[in-house]
C-alpha positions as CSV (number, residue, x, y, z in Angstrom):
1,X,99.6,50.1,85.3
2,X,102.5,48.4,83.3
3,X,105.7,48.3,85.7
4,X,108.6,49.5,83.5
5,X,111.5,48.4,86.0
6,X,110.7,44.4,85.4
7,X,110.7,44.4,82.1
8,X,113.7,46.7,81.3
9,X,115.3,44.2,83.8
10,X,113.9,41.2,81.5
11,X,115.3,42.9,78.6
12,X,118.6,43.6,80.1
13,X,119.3,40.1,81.0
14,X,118.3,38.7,77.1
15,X,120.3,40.4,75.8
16,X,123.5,40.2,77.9
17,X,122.1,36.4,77.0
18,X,122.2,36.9,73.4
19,X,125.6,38.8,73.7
20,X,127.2,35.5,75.6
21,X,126.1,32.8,73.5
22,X,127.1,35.3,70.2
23,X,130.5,36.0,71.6
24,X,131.4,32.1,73.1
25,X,130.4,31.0,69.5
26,X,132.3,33.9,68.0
27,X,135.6,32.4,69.4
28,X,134.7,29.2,69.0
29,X,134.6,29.2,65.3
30,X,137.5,31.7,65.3
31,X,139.8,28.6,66.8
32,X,138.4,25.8,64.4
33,X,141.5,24.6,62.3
34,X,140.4,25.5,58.9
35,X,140.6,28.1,56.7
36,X,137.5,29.9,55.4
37,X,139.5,31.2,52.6
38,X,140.9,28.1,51.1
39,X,137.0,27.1,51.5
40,X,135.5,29.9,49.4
41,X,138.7,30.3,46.6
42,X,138.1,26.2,46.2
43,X,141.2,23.6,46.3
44,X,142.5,24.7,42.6
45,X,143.3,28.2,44.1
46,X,146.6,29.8,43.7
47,X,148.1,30.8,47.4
48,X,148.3,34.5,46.0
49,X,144.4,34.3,45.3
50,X,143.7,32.5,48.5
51,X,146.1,35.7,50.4
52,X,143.6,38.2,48.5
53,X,140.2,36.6,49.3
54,X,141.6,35.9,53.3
55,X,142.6,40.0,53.4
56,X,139.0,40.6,51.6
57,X,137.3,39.0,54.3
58,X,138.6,40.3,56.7
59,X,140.5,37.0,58.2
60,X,144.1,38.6,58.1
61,X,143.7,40.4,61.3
62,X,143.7,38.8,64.7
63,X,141.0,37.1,66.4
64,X,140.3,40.1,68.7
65,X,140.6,42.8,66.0
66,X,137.8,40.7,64.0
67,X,135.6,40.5,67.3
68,X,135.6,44.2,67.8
69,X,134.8,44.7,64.1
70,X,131.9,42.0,64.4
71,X,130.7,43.7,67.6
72,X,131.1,47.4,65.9
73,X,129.0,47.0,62.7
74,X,126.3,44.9,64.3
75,X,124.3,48.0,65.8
76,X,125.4,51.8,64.2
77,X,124.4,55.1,63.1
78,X,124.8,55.6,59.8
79,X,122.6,58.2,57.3
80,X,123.2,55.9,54.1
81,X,120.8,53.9,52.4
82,X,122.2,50.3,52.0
83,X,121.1,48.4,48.7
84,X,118.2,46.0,49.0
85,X,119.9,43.0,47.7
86,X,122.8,42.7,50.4
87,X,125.1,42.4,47.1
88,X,127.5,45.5,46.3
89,X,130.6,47.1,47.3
90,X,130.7,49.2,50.5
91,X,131.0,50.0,54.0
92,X,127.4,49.3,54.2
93,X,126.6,47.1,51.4
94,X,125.4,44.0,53.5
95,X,123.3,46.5,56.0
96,X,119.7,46.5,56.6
97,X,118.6,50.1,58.0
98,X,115.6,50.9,61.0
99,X,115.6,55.0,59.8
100,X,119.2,56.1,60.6
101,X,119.9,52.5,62.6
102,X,122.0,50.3,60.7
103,X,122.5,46.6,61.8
104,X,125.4,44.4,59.4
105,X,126.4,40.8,60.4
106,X,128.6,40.9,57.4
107,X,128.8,38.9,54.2
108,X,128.5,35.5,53.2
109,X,132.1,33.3,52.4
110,X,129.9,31.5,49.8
111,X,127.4,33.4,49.2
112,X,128.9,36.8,48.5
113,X,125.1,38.4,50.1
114,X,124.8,40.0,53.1
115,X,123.8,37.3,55.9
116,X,120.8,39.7,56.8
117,X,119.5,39.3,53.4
118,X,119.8,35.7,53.9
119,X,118.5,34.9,57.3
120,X,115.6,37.2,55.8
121,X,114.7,34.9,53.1
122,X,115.3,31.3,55.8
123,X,113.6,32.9,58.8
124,X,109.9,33.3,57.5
125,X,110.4,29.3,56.0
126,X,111.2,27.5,59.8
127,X,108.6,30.5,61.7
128,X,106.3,28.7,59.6
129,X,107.2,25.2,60.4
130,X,107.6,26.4,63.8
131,X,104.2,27.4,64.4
132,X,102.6,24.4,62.0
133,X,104.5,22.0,64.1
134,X,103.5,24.0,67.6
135,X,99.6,23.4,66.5
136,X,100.0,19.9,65.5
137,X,101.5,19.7,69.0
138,X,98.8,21.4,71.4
139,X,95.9,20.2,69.2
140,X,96.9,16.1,69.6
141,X,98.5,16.5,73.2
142,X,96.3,18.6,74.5
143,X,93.8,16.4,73.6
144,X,94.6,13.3,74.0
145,X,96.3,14.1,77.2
146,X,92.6,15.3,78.4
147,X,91.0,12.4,77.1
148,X,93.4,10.5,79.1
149,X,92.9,11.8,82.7
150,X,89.2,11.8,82.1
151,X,89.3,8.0,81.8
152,X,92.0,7.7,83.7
153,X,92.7,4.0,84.6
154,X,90.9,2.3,81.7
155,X,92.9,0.0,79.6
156,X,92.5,2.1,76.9
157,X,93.9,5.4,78.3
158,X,97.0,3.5,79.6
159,X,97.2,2.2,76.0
160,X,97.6,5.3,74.5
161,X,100.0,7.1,77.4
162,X,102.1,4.2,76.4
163,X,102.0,4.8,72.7
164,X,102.9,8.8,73.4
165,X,106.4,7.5,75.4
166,X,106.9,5.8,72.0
167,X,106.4,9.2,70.4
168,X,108.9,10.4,72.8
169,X,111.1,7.9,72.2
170,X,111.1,7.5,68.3
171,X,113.9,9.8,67.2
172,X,112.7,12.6,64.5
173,X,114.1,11.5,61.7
174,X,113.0,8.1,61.9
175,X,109.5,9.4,62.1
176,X,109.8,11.9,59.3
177,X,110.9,8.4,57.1
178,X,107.8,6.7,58.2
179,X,105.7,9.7,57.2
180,X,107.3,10.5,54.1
181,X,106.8,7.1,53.2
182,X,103.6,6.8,53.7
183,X,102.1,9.8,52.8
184,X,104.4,10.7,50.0
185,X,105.6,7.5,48.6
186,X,102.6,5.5,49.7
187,X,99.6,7.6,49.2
188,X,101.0,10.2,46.8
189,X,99.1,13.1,48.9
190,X,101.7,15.0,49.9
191,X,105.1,15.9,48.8
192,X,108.2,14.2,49.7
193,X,110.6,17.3,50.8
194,X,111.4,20.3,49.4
195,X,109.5,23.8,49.7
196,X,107.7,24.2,46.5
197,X,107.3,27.6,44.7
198,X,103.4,29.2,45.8
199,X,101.6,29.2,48.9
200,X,99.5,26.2,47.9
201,X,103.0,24.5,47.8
202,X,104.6,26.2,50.5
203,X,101.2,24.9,52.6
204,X,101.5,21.4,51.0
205,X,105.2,21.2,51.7
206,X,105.4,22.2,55.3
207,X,102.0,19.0,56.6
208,X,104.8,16.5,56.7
209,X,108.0,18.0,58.6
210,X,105.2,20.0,61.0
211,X,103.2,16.5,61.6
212,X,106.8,14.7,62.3
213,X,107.8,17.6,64.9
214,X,103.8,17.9,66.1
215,X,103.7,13.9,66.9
216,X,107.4,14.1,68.5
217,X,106.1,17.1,71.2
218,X,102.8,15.9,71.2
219,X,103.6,13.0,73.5
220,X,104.9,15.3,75.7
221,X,102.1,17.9,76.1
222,X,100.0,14.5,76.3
223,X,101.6,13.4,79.5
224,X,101.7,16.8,80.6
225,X,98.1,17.5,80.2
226,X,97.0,14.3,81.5
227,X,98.8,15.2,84.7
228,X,97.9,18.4,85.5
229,X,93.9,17.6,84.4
230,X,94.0,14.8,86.6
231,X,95.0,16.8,89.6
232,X,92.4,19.6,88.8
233,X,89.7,16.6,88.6
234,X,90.3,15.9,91.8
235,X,89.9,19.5,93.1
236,X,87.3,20.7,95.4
237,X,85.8,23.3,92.6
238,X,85.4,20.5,90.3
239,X,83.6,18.8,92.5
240,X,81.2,21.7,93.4
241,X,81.2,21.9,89.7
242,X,80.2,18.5,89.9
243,X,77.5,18.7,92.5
244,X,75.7,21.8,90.6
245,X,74.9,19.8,87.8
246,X,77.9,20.8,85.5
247,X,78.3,17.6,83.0
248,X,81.3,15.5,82.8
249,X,82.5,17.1,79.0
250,X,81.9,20.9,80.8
251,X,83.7,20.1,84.0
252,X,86.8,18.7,81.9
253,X,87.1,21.5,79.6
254,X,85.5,24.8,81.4
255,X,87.1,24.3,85.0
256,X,90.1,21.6,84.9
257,X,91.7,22.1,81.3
258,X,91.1,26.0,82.0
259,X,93.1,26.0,85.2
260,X,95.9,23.7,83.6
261,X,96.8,25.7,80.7
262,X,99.3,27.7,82.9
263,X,102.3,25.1,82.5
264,X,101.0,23.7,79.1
265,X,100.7,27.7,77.6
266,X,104.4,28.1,79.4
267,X,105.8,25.2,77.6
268,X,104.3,26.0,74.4
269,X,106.1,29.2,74.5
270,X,109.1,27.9,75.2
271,X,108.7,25.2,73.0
272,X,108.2,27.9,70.1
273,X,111.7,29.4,70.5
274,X,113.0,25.9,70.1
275,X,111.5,24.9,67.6
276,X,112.6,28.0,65.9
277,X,116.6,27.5,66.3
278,X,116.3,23.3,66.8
279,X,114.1,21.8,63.8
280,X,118.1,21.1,62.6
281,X,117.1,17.5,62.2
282,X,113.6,17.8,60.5
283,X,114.6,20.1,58.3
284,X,117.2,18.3,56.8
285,X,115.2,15.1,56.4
286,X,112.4,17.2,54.3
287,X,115.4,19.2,52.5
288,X,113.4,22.4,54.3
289,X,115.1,25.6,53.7
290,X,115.1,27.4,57.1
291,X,117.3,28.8,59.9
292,X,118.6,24.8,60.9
293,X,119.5,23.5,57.4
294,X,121.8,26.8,56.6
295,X,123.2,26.9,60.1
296,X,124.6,23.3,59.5
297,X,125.9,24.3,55.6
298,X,127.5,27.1,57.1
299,X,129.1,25.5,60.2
300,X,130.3,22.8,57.2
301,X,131.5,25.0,54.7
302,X,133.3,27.3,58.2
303,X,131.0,30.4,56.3
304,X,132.2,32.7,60.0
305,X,129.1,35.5,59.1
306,X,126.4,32.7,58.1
307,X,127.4,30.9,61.2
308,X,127.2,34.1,63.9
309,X,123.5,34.9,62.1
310,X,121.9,31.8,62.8
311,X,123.4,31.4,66.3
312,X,122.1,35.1,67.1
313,X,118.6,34.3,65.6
314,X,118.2,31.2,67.7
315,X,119.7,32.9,71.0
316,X,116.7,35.7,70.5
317,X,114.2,33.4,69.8
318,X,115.1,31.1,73.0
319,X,115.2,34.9,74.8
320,X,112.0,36.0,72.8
321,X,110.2,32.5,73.9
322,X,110.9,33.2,77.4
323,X,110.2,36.4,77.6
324,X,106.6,35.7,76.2
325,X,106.5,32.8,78.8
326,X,106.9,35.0,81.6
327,X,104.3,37.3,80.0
328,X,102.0,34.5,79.5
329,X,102.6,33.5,83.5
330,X,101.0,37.5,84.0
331,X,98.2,36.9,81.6
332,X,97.1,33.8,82.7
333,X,97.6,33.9,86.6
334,X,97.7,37.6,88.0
335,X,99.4,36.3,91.3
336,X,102.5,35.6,89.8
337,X,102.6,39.5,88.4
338,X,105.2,41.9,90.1
């Protein structure tokens, strides 16, 4: 039976998360000496123009009048049908709509869309590289990090547990450089940046800034797996394992790396909400369009609305990834369960 009283209590906490980090950046950007208006009407713009586009956005009313009116038309009721392009006039004209729930983050300084309609076309773009980087990741730590504590102390296993602290150590964008390099400029296989415009592209596109994010965490699920398989190596079920016949490859992978996914499936999940609100660097060395890239045009070009999207997507994600980390700790190990 599912108990409901930890999970509401999971809930509650992320989002009184979600409602801290949104409000602490709220202000933040509220005290910022610039002027958003000046920004959008450009530096030709007649003070009269400038007055007019500051009173359209909103920005002529205090910083606590604006925070109640973000705070209001985030979540409401509302029994009107918002347009599907986020463009328009109109109480509601940058609203997406869940049946009579309306949620509005407002309307882009430079855009002039509603910043729902454009988180929805960046979010899909860095999920993907998310979860291409996430496999690269598990699929070269997880198994180099096995290989590793299954010849543990040979020259060639401390060989390659020194070449993962370089992977550590190598900061993103230098690696993406290298790759692009090499496997764009060099080889001609894939492309340099960009997104493309199909699938085949979008699959094409996404290799290079997923490897360079897979080989960065990679090193670290390497070290982490090679730890925790050691230790189950040296348990007393592997060695029954061992003593019933079960072969070297069958005790690694059937007992020990089954017992140490808890922490490696943990991080993973964590490392998923991260890599969701954090692929800032990556992204803007492979000219990717996702969440990090417009989160740094908008803190740039002060777009207010752009900015409070991309901090609220990255707070629920971070919230989302721990949430399904705590799940995961059920799944996997029924002690820990409440």
């Amino acid at each position: 039976m599912i108990a409901i009283a930890p999970i509401a209590k999971r809930f509650g906490r992320g989002l009184f998360a979600i409602w801290a980090v949104v409000t602490i950046s709220f202000f933040l950007h509220a005290v910022l000496p610039s002027d958003p208006a000046r920004i959008a009407a450009g530096p030709q713009a007649r003070p009269q123009d400038v007055a007019a586009i500051r009173e359209e956005m909103g920005l002529d009313r205090g910083v606590l009048a604006r925070y109640g009116i973000f705070l209001g038309r985030l979540v409401h009721v509302s029994s009107e049908t918002p347009p599907e392009s986020g463009r328009g006039k109109g109480a509601h004209a940058s609203c997406k709509a869940l049946g009579p729930l309306h949620f509005d983050l407002g309307k882009s300084y430079q855009q002039r869309r509603g910043v729902l309609t454009v988180l929805g076309e960046r979010l899909p773009r860095t999920m993907m590289l998310a979860v291409v980087a996430l496999i690269f990741q598990l699929l070269f730590g997880v198994t180099l990090g096995s290989w590793a504590a299954k010849n543990r102390g040979t020259f060639l296993s401390r060989a390659f547990m020194s070449g993962s602290l370089l992977g550590v150590s190598l900061p993103t964008f230098v690696l993406g450089v290298i790759l692009q390099y090499v496997f764009a400029h060099r080889l001609g296989l894939l492309p340099l940046d960009g997104y493309g415009n199909t699938w085949p592209e979008h699959l094409k596109s996404v290799i290079l800034p997923g490897l360079t994010l897979g080989i960065y965490g990679a090193a670290y699920y390497a070290r982490l797996t090679r730890d925790e398989v050691e230790g189950e190596l040296k348990s007393d079920y592997v060695r029954t394992a061992r003593a019933k016949g079960a072969s070297p490859s069958r005790a690694l992978v059937v007992h020990a790396l089954r017992n140490a996914l808890l922490p490696i499936s943990t991080a993973a999940a964590l490392d998923l909400g991260a890599l969701v609100g954090g692929a800032i660097v990556t992204e803007s060395v492979f000219r990717w369009p996702g969440i990090g890239s417009l989160g740094i045009s908008a803190l740039l070009d002060r777009d207010g609305p752009v900015l409070m999207g991309t901090v609220l997507v990255t707070a629920a994600a971070v919230v989302l990834s721990n949430m399904l980390a705590d799940a995961t700790y059920g799944v996997l190990d029924p002690r820990t369960r409440k």
